[in-house]
mmCIF entry with sequence, helices, sheets and N, C-alpha, C, O atoms, coordinates in Angstrom:
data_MODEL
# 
_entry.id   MODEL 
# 
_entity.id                         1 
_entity.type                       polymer 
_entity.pdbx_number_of_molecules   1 
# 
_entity_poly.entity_id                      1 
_entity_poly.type                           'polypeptide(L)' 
_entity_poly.nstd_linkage                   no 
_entity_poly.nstd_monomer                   no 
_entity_poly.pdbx_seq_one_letter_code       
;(UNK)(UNK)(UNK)(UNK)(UNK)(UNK)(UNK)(UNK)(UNK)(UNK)(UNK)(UNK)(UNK)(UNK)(UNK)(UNK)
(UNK)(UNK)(UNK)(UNK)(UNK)(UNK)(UNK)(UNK)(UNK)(UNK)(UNK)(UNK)(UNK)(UNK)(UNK)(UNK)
(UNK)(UNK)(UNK)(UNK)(UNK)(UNK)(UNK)(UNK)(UNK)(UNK)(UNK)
;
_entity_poly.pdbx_seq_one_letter_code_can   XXXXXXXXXXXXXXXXXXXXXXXXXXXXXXXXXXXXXXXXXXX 
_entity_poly.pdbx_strand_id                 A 
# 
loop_
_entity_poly_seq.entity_id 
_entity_poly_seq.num 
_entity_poly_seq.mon_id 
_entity_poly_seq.hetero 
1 1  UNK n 
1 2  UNK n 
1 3  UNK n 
1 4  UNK n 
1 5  UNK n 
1 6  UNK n 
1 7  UNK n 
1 8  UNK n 
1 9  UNK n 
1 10 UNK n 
1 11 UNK n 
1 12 UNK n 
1 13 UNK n 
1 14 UNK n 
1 15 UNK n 
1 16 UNK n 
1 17 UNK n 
1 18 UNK n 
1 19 UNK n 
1 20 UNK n 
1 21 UNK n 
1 22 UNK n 
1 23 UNK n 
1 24 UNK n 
1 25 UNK n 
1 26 UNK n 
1 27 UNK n 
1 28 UNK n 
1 29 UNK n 
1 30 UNK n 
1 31 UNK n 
1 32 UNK n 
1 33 UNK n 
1 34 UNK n 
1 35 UNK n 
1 36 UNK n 
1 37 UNK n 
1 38 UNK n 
1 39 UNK n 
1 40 UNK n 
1 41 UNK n 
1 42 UNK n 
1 43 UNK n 
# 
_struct_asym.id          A 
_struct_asym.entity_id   1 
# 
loop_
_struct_conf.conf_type_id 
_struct_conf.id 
_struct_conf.pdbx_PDB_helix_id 
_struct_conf.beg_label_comp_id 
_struct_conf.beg_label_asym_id 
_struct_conf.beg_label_seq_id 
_struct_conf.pdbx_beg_PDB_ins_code 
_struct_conf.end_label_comp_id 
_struct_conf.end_label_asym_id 
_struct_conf.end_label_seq_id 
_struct_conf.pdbx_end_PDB_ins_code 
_struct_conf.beg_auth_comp_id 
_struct_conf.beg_auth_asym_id 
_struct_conf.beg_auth_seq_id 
_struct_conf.end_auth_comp_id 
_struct_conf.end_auth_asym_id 
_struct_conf.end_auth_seq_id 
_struct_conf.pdbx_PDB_helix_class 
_struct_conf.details 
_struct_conf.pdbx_PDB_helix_length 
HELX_P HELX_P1 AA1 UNK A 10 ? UNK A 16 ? UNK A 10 UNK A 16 1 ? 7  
HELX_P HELX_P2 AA2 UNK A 19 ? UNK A 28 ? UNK A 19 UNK A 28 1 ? 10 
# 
_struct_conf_type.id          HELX_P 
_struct_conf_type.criteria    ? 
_struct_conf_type.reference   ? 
# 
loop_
_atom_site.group_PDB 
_atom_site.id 
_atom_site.type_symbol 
_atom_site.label_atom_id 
_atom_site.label_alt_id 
_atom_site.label_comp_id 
_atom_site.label_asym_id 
_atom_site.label_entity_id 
_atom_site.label_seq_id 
_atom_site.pdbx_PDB_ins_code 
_atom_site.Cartn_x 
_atom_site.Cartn_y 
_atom_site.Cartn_z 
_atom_site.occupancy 
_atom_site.B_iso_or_equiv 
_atom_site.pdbx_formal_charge 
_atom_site.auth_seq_id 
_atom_site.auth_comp_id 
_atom_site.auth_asym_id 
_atom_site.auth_atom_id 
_atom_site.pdbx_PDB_model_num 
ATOM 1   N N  . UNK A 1 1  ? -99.303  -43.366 170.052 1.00 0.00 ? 1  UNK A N  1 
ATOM 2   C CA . UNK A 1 1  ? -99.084  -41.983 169.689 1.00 0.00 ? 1  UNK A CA 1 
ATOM 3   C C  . UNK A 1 1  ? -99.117  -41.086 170.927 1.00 0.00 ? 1  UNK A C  1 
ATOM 4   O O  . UNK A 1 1  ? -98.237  -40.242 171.097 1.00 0.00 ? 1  UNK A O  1 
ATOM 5   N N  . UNK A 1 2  ? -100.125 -41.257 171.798 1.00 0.00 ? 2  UNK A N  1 
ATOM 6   C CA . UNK A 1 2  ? -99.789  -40.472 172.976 1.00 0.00 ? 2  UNK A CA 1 
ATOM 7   C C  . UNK A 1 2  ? -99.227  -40.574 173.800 1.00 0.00 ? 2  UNK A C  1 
ATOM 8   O O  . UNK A 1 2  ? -99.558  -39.925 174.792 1.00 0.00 ? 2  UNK A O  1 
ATOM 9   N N  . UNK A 1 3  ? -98.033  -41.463 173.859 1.00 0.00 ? 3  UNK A N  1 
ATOM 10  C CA . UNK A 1 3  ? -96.789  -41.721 174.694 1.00 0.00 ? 3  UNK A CA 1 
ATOM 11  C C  . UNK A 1 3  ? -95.730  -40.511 173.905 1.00 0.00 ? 3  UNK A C  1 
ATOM 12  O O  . UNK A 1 3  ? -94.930  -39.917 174.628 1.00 0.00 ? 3  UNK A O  1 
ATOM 13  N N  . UNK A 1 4  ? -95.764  -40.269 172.768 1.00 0.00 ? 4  UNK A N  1 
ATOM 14  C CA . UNK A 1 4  ? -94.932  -39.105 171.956 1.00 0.00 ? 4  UNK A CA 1 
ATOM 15  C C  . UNK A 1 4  ? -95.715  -37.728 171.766 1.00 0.00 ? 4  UNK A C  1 
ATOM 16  O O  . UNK A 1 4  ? -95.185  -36.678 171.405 1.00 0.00 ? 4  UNK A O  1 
ATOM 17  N N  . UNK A 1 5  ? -96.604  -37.846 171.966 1.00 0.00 ? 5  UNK A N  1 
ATOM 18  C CA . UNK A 1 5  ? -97.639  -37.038 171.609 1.00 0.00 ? 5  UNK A CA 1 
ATOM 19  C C  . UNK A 1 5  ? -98.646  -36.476 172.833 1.00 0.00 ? 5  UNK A C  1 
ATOM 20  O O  . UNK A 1 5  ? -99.768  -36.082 172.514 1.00 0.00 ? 5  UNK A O  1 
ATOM 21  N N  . UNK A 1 6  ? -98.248  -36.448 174.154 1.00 0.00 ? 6  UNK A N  1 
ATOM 22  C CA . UNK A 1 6  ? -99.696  -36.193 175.159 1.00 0.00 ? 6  UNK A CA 1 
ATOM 23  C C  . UNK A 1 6  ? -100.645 -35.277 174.694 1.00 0.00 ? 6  UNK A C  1 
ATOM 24  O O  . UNK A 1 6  ? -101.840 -35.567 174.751 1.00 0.00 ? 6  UNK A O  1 
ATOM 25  N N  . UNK A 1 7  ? -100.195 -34.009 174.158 1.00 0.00 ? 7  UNK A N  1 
ATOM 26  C CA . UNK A 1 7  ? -101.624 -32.910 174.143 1.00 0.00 ? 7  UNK A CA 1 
ATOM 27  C C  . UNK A 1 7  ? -102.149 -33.712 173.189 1.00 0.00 ? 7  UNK A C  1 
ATOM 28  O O  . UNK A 1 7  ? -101.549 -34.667 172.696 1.00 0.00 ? 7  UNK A O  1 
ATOM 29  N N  . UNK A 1 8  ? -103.242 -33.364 172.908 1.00 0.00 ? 8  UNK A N  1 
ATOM 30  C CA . UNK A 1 8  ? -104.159 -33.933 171.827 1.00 0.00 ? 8  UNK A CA 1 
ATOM 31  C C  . UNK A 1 8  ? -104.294 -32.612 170.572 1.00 0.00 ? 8  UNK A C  1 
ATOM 32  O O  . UNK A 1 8  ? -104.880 -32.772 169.502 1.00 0.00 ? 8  UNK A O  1 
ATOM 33  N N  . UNK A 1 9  ? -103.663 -31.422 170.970 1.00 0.00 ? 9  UNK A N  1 
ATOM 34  C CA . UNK A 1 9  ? -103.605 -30.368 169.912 1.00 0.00 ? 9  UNK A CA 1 
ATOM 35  C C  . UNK A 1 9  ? -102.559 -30.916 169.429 1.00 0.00 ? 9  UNK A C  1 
ATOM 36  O O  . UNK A 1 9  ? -102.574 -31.178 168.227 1.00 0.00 ? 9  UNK A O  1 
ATOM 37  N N  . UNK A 1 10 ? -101.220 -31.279 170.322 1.00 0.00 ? 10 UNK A N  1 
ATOM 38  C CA . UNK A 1 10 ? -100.484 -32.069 168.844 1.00 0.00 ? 10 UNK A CA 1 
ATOM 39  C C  . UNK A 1 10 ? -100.857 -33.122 167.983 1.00 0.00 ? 10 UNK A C  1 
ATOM 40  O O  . UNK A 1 10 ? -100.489 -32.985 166.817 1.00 0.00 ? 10 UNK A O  1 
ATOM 41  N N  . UNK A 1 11 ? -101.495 -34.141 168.265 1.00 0.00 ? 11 UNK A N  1 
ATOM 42  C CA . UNK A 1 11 ? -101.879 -35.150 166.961 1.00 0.00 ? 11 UNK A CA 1 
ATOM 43  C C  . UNK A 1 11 ? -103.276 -34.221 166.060 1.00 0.00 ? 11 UNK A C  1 
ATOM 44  O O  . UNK A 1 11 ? -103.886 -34.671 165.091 1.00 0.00 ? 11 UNK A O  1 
ATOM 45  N N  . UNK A 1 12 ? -103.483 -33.031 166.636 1.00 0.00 ? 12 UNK A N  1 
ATOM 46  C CA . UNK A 1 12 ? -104.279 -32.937 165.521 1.00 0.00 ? 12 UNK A CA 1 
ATOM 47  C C  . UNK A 1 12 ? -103.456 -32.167 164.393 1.00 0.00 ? 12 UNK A C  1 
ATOM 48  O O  . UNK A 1 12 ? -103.716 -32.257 163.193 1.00 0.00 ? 12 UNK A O  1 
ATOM 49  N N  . UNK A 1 13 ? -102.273 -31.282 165.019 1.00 0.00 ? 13 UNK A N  1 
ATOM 50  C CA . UNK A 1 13 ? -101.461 -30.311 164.488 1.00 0.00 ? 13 UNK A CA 1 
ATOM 51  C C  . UNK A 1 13 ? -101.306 -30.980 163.177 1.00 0.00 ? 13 UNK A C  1 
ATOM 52  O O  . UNK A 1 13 ? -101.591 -30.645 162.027 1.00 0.00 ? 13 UNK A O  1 
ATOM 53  N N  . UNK A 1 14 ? -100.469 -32.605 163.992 1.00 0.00 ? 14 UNK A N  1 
ATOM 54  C CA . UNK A 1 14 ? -99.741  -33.375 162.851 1.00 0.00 ? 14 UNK A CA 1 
ATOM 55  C C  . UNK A 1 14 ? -100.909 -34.088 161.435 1.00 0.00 ? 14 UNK A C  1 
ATOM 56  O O  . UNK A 1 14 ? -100.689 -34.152 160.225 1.00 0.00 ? 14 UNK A O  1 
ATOM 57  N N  . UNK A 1 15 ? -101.730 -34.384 161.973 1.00 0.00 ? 15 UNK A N  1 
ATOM 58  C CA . UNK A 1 15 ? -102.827 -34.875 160.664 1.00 0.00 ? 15 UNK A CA 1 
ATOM 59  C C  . UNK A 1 15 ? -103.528 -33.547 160.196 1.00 0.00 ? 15 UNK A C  1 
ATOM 60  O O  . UNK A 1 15 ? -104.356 -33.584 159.286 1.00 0.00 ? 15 UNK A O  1 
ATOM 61  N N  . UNK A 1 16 ? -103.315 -32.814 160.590 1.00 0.00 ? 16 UNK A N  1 
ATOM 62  C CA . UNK A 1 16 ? -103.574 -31.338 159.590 1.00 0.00 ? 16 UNK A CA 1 
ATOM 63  C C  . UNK A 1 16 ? -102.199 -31.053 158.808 1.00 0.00 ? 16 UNK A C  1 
ATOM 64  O O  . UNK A 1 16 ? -102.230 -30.605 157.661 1.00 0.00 ? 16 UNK A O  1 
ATOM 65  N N  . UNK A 1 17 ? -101.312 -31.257 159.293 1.00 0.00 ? 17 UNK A N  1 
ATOM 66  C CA . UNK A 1 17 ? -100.047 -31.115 157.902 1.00 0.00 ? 17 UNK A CA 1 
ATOM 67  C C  . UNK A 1 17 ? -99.174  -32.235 157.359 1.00 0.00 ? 17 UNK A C  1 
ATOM 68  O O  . UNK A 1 17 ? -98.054  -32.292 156.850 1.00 0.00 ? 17 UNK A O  1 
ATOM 69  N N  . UNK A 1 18 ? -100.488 -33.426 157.785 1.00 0.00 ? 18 UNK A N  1 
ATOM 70  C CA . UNK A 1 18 ? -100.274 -34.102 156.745 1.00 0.00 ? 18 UNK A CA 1 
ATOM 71  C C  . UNK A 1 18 ? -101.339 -34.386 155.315 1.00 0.00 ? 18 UNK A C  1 
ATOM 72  O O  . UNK A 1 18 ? -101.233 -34.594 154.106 1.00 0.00 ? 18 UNK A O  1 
ATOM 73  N N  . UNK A 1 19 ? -102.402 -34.236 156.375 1.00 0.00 ? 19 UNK A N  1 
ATOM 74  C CA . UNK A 1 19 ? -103.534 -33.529 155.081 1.00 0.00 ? 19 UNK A CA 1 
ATOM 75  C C  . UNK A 1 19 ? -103.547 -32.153 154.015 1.00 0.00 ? 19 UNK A C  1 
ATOM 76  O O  . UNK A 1 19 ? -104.224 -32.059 152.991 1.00 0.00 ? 19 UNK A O  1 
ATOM 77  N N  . UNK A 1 20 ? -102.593 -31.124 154.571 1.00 0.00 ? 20 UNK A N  1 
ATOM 78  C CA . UNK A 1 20 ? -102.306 -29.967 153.684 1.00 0.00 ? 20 UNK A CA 1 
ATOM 79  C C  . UNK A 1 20 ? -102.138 -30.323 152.623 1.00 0.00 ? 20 UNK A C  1 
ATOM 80  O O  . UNK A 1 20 ? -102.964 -29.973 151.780 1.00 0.00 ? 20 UNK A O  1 
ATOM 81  N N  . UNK A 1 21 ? -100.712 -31.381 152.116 1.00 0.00 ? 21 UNK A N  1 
ATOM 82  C CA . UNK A 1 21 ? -100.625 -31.469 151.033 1.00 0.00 ? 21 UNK A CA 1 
ATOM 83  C C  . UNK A 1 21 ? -101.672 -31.762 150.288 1.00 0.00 ? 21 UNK A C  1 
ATOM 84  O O  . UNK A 1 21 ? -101.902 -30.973 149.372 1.00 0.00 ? 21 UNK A O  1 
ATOM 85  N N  . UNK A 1 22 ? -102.819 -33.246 150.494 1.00 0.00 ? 22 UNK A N  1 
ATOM 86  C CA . UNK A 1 22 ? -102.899 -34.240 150.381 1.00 0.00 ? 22 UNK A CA 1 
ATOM 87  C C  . UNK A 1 22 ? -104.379 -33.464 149.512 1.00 0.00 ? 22 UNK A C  1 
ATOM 88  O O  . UNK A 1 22 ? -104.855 -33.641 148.390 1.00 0.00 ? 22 UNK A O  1 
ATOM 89  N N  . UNK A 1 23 ? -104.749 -32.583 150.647 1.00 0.00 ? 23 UNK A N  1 
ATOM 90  C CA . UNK A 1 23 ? -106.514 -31.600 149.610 1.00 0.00 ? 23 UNK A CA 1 
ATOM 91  C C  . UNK A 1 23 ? -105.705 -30.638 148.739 1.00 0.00 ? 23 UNK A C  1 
ATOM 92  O O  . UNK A 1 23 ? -106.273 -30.322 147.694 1.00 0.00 ? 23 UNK A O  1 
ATOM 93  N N  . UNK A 1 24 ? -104.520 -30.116 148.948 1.00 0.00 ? 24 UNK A N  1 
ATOM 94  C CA . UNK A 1 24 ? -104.448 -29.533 147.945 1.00 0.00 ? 24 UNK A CA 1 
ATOM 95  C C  . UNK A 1 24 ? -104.232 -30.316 146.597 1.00 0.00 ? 24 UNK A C  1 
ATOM 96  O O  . UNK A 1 24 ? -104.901 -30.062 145.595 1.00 0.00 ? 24 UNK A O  1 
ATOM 97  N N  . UNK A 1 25 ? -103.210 -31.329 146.637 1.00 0.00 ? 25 UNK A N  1 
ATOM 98  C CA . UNK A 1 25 ? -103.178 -31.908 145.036 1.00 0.00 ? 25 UNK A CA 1 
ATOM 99  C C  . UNK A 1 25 ? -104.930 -32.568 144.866 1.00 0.00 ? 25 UNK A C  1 
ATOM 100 O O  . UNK A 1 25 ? -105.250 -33.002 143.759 1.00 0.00 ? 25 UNK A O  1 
ATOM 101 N N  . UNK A 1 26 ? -105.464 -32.580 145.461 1.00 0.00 ? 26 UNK A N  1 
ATOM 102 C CA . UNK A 1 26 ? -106.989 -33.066 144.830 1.00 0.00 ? 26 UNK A CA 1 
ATOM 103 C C  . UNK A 1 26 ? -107.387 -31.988 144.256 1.00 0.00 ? 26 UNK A C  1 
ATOM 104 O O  . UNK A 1 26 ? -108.233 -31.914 143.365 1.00 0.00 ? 26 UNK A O  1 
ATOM 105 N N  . UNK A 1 27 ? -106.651 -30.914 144.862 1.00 0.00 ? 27 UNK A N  1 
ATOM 106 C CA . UNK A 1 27 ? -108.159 -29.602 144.285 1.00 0.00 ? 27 UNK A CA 1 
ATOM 107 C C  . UNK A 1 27 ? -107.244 -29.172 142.901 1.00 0.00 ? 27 UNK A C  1 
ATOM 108 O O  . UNK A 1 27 ? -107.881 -28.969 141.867 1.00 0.00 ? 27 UNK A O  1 
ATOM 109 N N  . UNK A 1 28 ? -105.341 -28.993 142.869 1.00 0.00 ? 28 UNK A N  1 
ATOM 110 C CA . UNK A 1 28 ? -105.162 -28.865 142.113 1.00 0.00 ? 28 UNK A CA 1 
ATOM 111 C C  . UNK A 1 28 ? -104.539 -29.924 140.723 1.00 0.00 ? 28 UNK A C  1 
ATOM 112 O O  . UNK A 1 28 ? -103.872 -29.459 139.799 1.00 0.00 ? 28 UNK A O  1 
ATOM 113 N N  . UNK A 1 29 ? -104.842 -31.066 140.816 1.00 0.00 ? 29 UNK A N  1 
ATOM 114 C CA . UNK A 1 29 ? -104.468 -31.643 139.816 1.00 0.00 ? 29 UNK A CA 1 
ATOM 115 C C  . UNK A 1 29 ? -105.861 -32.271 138.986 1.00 0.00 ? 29 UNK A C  1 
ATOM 116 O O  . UNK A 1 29 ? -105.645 -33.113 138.115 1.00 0.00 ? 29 UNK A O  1 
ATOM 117 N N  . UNK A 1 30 ? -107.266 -31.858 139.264 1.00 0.00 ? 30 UNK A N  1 
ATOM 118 C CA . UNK A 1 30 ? -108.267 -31.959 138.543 1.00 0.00 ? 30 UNK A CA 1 
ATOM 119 C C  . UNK A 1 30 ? -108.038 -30.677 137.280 1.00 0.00 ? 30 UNK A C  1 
ATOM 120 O O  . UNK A 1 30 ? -108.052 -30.712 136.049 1.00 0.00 ? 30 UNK A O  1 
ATOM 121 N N  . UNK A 1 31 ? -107.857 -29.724 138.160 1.00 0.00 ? 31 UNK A N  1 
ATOM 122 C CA . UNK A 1 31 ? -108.039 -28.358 137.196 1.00 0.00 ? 31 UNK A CA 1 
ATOM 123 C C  . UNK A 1 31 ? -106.872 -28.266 136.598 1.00 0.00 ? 31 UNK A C  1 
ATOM 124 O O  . UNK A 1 31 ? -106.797 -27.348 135.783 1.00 0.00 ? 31 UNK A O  1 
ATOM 125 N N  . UNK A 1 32 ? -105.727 -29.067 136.770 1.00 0.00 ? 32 UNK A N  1 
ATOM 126 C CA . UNK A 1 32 ? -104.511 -28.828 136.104 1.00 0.00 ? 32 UNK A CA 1 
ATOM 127 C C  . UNK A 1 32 ? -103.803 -27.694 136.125 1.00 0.00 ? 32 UNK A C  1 
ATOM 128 O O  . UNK A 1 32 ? -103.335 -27.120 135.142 1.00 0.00 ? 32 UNK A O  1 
ATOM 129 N N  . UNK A 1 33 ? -103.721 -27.356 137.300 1.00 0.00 ? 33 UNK A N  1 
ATOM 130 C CA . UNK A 1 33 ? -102.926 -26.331 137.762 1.00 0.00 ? 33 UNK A CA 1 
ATOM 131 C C  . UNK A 1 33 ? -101.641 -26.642 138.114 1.00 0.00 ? 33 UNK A C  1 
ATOM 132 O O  . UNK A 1 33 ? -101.232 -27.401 138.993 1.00 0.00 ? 33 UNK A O  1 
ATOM 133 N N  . UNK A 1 34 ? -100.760 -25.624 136.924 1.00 0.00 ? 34 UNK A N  1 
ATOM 134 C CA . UNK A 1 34 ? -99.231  -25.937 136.817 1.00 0.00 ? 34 UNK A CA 1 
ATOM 135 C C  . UNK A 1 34 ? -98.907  -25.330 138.642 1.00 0.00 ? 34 UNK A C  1 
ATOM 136 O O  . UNK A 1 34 ? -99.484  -24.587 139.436 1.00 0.00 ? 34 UNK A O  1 
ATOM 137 N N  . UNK A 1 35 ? -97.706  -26.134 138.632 1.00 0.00 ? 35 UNK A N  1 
ATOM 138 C CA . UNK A 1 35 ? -96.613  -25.808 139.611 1.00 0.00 ? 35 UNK A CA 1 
ATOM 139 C C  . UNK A 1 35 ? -96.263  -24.819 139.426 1.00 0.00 ? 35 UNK A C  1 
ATOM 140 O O  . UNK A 1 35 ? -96.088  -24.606 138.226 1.00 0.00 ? 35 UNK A O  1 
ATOM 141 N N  . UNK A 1 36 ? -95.895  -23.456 140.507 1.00 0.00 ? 36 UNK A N  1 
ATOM 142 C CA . UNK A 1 36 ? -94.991  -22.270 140.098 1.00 0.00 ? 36 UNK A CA 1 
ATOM 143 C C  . UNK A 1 36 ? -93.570  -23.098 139.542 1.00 0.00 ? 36 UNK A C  1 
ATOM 144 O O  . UNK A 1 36 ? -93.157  -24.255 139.614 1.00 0.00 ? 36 UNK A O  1 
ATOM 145 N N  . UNK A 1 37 ? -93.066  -21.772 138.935 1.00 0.00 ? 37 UNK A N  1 
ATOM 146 C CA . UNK A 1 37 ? -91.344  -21.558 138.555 1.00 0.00 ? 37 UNK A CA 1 
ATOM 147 C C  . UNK A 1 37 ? -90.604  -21.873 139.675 1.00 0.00 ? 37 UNK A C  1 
ATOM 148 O O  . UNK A 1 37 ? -90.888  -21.206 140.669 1.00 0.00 ? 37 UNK A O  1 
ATOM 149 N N  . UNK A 1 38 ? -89.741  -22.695 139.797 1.00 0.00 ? 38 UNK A N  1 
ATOM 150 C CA . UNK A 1 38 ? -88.825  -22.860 141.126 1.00 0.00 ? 38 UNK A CA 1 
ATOM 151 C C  . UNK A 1 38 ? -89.340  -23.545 142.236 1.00 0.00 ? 38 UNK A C  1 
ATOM 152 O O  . UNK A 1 38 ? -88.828  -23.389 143.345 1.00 0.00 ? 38 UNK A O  1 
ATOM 153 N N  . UNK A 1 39 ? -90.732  -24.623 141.976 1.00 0.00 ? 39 UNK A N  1 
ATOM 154 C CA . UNK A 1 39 ? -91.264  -25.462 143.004 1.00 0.00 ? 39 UNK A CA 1 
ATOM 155 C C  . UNK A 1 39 ? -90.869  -27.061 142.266 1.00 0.00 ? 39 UNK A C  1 
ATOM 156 O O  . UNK A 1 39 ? -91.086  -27.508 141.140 1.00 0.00 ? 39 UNK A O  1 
ATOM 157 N N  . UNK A 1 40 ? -90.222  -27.616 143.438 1.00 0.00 ? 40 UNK A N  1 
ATOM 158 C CA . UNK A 1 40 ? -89.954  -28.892 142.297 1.00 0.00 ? 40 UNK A CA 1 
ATOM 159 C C  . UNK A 1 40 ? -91.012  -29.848 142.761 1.00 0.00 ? 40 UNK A C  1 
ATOM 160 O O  . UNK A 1 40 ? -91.426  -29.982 143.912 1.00 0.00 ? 40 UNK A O  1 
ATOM 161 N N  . UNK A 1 41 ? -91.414  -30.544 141.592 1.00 0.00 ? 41 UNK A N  1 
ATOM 162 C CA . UNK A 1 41 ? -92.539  -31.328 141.444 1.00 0.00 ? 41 UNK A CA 1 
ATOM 163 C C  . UNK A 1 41 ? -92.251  -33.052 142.042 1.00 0.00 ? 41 UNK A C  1 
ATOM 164 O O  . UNK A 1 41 ? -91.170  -33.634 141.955 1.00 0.00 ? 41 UNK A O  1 
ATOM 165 N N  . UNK A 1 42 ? -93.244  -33.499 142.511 1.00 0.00 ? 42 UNK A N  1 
ATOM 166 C CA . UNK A 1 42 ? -92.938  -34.550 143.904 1.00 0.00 ? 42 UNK A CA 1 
ATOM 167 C C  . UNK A 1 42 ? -94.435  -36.018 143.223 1.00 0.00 ? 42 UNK A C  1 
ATOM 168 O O  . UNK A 1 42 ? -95.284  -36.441 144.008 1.00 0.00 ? 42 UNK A O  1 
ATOM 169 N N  . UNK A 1 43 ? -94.368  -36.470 141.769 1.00 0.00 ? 43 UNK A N  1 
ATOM 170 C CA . UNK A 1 43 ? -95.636  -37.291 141.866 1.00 0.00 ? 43 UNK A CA 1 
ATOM 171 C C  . UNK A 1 43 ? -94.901  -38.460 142.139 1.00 0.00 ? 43 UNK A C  1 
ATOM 172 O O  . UNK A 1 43 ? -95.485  -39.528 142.322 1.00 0.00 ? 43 UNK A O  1 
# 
């Protein structure tokens, strides 16, 4: 990874938006929180 990657703020950039999704469907598919209107759904 750090042959593509030298700073080390980029590999953290990238496992922070790959984790974005990843806490949000935990936090929202316990409470069952619908998708807005016009977001298409990805399970």
């Amino acid at each position: 990874m750090k042959s593509h990657f030298p700073s080390e703020s980029d590999l953290v950039e990238i496992h922070m938006a790959a984790a974005l999704p990843n806490i949000t469907n935990r936090v929202n598919n316990p409470l069952n929180i619908e998708i807005e209107e016009g977001i298409k759904a990805v399970r």
